[in-house]
Structures are given as structure tokens and as C-alpha cells.
N, C-alpha and C positions, 0 to 999 in steps of 0.2 A: 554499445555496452549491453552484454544481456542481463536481464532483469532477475534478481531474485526472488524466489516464492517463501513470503513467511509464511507459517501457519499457527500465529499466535491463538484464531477462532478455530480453526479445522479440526476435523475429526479424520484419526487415523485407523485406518482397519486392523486387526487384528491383534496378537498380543504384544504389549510393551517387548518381550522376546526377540521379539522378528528385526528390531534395530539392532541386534548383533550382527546381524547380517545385513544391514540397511534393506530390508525386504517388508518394511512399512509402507502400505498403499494409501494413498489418499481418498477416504469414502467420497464415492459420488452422489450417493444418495441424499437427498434433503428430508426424507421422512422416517428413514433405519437408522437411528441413532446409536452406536455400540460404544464409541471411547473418545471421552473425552480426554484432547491433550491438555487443557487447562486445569483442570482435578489432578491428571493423573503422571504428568509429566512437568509441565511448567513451575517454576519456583523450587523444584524439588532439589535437595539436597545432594552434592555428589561428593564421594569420599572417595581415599586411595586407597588398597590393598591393607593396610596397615592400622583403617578406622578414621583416620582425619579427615575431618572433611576439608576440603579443597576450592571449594564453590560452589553457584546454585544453576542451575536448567535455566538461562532468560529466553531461547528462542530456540527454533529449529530451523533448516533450512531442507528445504524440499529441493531435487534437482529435478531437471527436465523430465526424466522417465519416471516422474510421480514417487520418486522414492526417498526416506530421508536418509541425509547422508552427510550432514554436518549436524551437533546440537550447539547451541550458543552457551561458555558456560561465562558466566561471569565471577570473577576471583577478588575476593577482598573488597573494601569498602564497606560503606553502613547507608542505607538508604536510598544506595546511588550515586553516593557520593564517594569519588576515591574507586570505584569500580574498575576492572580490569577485563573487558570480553575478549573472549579467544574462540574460533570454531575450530570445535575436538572432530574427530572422523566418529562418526555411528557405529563406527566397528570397535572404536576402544573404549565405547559405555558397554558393563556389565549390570543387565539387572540378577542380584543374586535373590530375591524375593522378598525382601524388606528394605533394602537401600541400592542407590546406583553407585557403581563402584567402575574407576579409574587406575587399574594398575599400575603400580609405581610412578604416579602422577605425585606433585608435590603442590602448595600454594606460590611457591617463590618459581614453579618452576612453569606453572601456566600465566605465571606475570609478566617470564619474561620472554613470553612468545610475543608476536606483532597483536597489536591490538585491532582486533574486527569491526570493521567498519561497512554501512549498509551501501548500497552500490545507488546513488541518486535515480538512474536512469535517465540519465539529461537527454540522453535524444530521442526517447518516446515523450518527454516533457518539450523540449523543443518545438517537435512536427506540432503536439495536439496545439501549444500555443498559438502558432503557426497557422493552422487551420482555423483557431478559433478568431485572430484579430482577423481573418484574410474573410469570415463570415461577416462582419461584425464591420469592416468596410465597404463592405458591396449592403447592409442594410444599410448605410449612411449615406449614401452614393442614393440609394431609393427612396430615402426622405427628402433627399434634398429634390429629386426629381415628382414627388409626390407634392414638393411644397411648389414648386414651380407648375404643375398643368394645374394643381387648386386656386392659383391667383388667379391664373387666365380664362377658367371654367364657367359656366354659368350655373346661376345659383344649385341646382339643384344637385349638378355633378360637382360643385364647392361643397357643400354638406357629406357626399360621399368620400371624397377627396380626403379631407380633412379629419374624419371618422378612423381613415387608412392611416393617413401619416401618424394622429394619435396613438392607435396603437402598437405603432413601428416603436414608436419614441418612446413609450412605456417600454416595451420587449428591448428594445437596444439598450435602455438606458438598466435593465437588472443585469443582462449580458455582460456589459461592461463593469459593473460590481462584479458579478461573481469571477472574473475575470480575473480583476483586480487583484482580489483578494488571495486566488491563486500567486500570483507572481511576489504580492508580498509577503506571501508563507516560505516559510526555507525547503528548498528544491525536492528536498527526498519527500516531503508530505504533498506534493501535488495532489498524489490519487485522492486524499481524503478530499480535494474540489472538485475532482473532474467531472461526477456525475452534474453536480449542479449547474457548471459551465456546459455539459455538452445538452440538458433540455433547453437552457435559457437560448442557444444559438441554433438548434432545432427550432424552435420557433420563430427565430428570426427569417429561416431558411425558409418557412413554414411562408413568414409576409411577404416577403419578397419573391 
């Protein structure tokens, strides 16, 4: 399944304009700050031809060649509740210079398009799992092998021994939290663990 690019934080290059044409870049830069989409896009109000508004901006979707080319709008409801997402094409937002406007768009009639849904990416979720328990075995396989030459060791390489497996067992046993804690989150939020799963079994890889 290929993976969606939100860009809820991102900075888009040039002017709101250039999504008429989905010729929005995604800035690379971390230090040239020009446009922010959360100020200047997100939440905002989109109306039809006519003045009603219709719905609000919840997301964008970036495609592969960095450009946007879906906006998320969300139709009806109050707080979230009762909400309806649909992704519009970037070519049929108009900015006219005070509001975005949706051409003969209606509210009853973006309700009753299919409702947008974010794409899990189970099997980049999968593999990294995958990787991480198949890490996360082979440290346990080396405790248990660490606990075994420390029994038979003499004193001095038992102190060293033991020192080792210590720290495995400390390192295996956050690994396994943070682990954890991924599989019991709901699937599309992985990424928000993955960083902290992939040092904790870095360092596993690191003892073993």
C-alpha cells in the first residue's frame, strides 16, 4: 500500500495561487521559512461560487512528485463530531483573495461523496514490527547465553559477565515497552512510536 504524505507541519513554497494548478512544492529548507500551511491554509473556510460555505481545509495531501494535489475538506458537523472528509482535487480550490472558493460545490453534495479515509500502511507497519521483535530475540537468545558462561566463569570474568547481561536486560526490557506500546496503539498512529522503538533496538543491536 503506498503511503500517504500529510503535511499538517510542512511548509509549502510559493503562493497559495500555485494550488490551482497543484504546482505547490514542498520547501526543503529547515532554516528559509516562507509559508506556513497551518496559519495560512489549515482550518480555513471554503465556500461555493454562490457565498456558502461548504466546509473547512482539515488536511492536504502531498503526492509523490512533492506536489499538492488533494486538500482534505471536511463538511458538516460541530467539533468533530458528525464530520464528513472528502478529498477535493487542488485544481477545484479557487483562492479568489479573501476566501477559498469551490465552484458549484454544495454541503449536501460533498457529504455525499465517499468518506476519506487515511491509508494505515500496514505493511511498512508490518516489516518495521517484524524487524523489531526478530532484534529483540536474538537480545534474549544473548542473555540467556550471557547468563549461562557467567555461572561457569570465574570470579572475575562473573563480575564482567554479569555487568553485560545487566545491561542487556535493562536495554531489552525498554525495547519491549516501547514495542509494546506501538502494537497497542491503533495501526495508522505507528509512526508517532517508531522513533523510540528503533533507538531502544539500536541499542540492543548495539549489546549483542
Amino acid at each position: 500500500m503506498k503511503k500517504k504524505l500529510l503535511v499538517a507541519t510542512l511548509l509549502v513554497a510559493g503562493a497559495w495561487s500555485a494550488l490551482g494548478t497543484a504546482d505547490g512544492q514542498v520547501a526543503g529548507s529547515t532554516t528559509t521559512l516562507g509559508w506556513s500551511v497551518k496559519k495560512s491554509i489549515l482550518d480555513k473556510a471554503v465556500y461555493n461560487d454562490v457565498g456558502e460555505k461548504i466546509g473547512n481545509v482539515e488536511d492536504l495531501i502531498i503526492s509523490p512528485d512533492k506536489r499538492v494535489s488533494y486538500l482534505i475538506i471536511g463538511a458538516g458537523g460541530f467539533l468533530g463530531i458528525g464530520r464528513h472528509d472528502v478529498a477535493i482535487p487542488a485544481t477545484q480550490i479557487q483562492d479568489t483573495g479573501t476566501k477559498l472558493v469551490m465552484a458549484g460545490a454544495t454541503k449536501a453534495a460533498l457529504k455525499s461523496m465517499p468518506q476519506f479515509d487515511y491509508a494505515d500502511d500496514t505493511t511498512n507497519r508490518d516489516q518495521f514490527v517484524a524487524n523489531a521483535e526478530r532484534d529483540i530475540g536474538k537480545a534474549k537468545v544473548k542473555v540467556g547465553e550471557l547468563d549461562r558462561s557467567a555461572a561457569k566463569a570465574t570470579s572475575e570474568a562473573k563480575v564482567k559477565l554479569d555487568q553485560q547481561a545487566v545491561a542487556l536486560h535493562k536495554d531489552l526490557k525498554v525495547a519491549d515497552e516501547k514495542l509494546g506500546e506501538m502494537k497497542r496503539a491503533a495501526a495508522k498512529r505507528w509512526k508517532e512510536f517508531e522513533a523510540g522503538v528503533s533507538a531502544a533496538t539500536a541499542r540492543l543491536r548495539n549489546d549483542i
